[in-house]
C-alpha positions in Angstrom: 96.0 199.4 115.7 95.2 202.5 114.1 98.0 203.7 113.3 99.4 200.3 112.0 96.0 200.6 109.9 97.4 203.9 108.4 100.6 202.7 107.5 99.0 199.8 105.7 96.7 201.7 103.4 99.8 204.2 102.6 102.3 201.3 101.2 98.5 200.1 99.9 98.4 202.8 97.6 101.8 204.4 97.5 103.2 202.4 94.7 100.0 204.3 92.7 101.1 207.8 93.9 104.3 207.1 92.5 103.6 205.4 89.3 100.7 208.1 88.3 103.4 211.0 89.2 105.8 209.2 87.2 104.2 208.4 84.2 104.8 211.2 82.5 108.5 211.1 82.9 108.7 207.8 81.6 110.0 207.0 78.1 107.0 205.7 75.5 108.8 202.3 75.9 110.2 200.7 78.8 111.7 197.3 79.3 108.6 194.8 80.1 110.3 191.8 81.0 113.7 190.2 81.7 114.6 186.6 80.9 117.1 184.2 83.2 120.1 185.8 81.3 118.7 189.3 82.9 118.5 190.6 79.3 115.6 192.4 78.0 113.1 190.7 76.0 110.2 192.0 75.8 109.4 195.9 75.6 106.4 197.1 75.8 104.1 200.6 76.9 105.1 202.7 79.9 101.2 202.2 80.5 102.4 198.7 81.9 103.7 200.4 85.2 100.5 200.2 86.4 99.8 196.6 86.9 102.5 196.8 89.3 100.3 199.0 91.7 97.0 197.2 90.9 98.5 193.9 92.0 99.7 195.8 95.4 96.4 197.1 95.9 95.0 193.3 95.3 97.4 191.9 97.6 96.6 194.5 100.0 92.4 194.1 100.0 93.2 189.9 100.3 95.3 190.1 103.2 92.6 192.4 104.8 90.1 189.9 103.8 92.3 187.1 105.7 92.6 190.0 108.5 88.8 189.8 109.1 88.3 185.8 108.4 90.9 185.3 111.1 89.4 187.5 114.0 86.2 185.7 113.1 87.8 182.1 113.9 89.2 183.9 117.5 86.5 183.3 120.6 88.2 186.5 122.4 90.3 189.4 120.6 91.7 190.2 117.6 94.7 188.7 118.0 94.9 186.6 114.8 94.2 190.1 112.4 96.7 191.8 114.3 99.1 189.5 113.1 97.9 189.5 109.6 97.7 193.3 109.5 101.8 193.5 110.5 102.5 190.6 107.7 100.3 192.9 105.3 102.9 195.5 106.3 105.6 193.6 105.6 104.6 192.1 102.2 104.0 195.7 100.8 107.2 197.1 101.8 108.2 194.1 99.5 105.7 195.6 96.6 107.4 199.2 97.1 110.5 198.2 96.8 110.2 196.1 93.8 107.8 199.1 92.4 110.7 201.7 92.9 113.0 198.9 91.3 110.7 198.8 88.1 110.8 202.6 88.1 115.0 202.6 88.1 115.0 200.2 85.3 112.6 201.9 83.3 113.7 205.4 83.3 117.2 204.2 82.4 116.0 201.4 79.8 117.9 198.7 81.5 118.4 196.1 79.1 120.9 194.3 81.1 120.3 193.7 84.8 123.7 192.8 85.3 124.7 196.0 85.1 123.0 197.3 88.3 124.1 197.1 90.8 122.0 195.7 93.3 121.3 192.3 91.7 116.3 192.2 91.8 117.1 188.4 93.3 119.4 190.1 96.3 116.9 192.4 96.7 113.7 190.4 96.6 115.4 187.7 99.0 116.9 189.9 101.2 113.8 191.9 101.9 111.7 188.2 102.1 114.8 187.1 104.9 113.9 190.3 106.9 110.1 189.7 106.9 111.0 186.1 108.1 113.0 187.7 110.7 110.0 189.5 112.0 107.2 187.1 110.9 109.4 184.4 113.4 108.8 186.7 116.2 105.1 187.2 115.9 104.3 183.8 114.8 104.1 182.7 118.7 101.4 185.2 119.3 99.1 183.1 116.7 96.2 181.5 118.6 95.3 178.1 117.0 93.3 179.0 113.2 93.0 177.1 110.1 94.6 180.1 107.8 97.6 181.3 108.9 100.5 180.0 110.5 102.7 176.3 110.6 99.7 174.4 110.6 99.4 170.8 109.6 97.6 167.6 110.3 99.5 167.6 113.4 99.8 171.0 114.5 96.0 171.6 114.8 95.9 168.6 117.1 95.0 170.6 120.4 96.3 174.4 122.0 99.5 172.8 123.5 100.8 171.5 120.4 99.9 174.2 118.4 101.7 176.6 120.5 104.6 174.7 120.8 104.2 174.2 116.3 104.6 178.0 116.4 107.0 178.6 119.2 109.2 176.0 116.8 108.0 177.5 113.5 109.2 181.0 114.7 112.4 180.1 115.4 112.6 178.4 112.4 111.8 181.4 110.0 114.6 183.4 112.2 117.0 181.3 111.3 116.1 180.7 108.1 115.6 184.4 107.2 119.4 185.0 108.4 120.5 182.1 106.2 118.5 183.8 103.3 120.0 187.0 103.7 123.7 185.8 104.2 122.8 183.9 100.4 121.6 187.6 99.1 125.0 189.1 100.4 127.1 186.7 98.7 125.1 185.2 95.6 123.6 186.3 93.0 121.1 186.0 90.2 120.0 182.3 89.4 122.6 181.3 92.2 120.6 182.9 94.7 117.4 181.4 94.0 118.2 178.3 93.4 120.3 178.6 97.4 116.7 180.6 98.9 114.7 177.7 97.3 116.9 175.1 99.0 116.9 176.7 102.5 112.9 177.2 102.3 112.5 172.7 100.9 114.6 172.3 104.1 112.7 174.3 106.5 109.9 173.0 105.5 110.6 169.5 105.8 112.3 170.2 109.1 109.0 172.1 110.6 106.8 169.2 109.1 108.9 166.7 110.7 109.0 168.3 113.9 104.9 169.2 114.3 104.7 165.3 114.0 107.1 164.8 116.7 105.6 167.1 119.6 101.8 165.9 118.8 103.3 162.3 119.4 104.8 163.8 122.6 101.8 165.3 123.0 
């Protein structure tokens, strides 16, 4: 546990290393924002870099805060914050990389995103279908809480069916998560989200559907 708490507070605060030694290589102005065309428009101060890293410190200090609120609702263990603490992980790998992705477009003034080559939906997506990979695996190991995990109306109904929501909600986000990163591999921009958002309505609708039909069983 400590040392996943270690890695945590590095990718915590990493993305604020980076940006504070960087800022002083940065042109005066960098591109702030990008439109659906992936052009450029809006520039604005390099000074802007570092909202990037506050909202990854946020993120950070709210999933510990979940971390914490979970162990509380567990009678034995800290199984629940465990869990949180390895999606924390996962999530701010997803802040670095879009951090060092800002940094590439604004030292080479990007105004066209087109022209890089790795596409910031392909990216994005393809990190969130890896973390759905692993978040499918742990998600069995979630003891029944009202924060985190597939829970609805009928998921919470006893222990039995919420293991069995998980167990189903696991395999779900594995699947799905391939699915996702198959779409990042061969679409991109405003193709690929719209693909990622159809894949996550239809699992969701699926696991819904499914919670209701083992607490009937059940």
């Amino acid at each position: 546990m400590k040392i996943r708490k270690i890695v945590y507070f590095i990718l915590m605060f990493l993305p604020l290393a980076v940006i504070l030694i960087a800022l002083p290589y940065l042109p005066e102005k960098i591109p702030a924002h990008y439109g659906f065309d992936n052009q450029v428009d809006r520039w604005g101060s390099k000074y802007e870099e570092l909202l990037f890293p506050v909202v990854c410190i946020f993120m950070g200090c709210f999933m510990l805060g979940m971390a914490k609120l979970a162990a509380r609702q567990e009678e034995h263990g800290e199984n629940n914050k465990n869990v949180i603490i390895v999606t924390g992980i996962l999530i701010l790998i997803l802040f670095n990389a879009l951090n060092g992705y800002s940094l590439y477009t604004s030292f080479h003034k990007v105004e066209n995103l087109s022209s890089v080559s790795l596409d910031i939906s392909q990216l994005v997506f393809g990190i969130m279908g890896m973390l759905m990979i692993v978040i499918g695996n742990i998600m069995p190991k979630l003891r029944m809480n009202s924060m985190i995990g597939l829970r609805t109306h009928w998921s919470m109904k006893d222990e039995i069916t919420w293991k069995k929501s998980q167990h189903i909600g696991g395999i779900s986000f594995i699947i799905g998560g391939i699915i996702i990163i198959g779409i990042c591999v061969t679409m991109k921009g405003i193709l690929c989200l719209l693909a990622v958002l159809g894949v996550l309505a239809i699992l969701i609708v699926i696991d819904i559907f499914l919670t209701y039909r083992i607490a009937k069983v059940n």
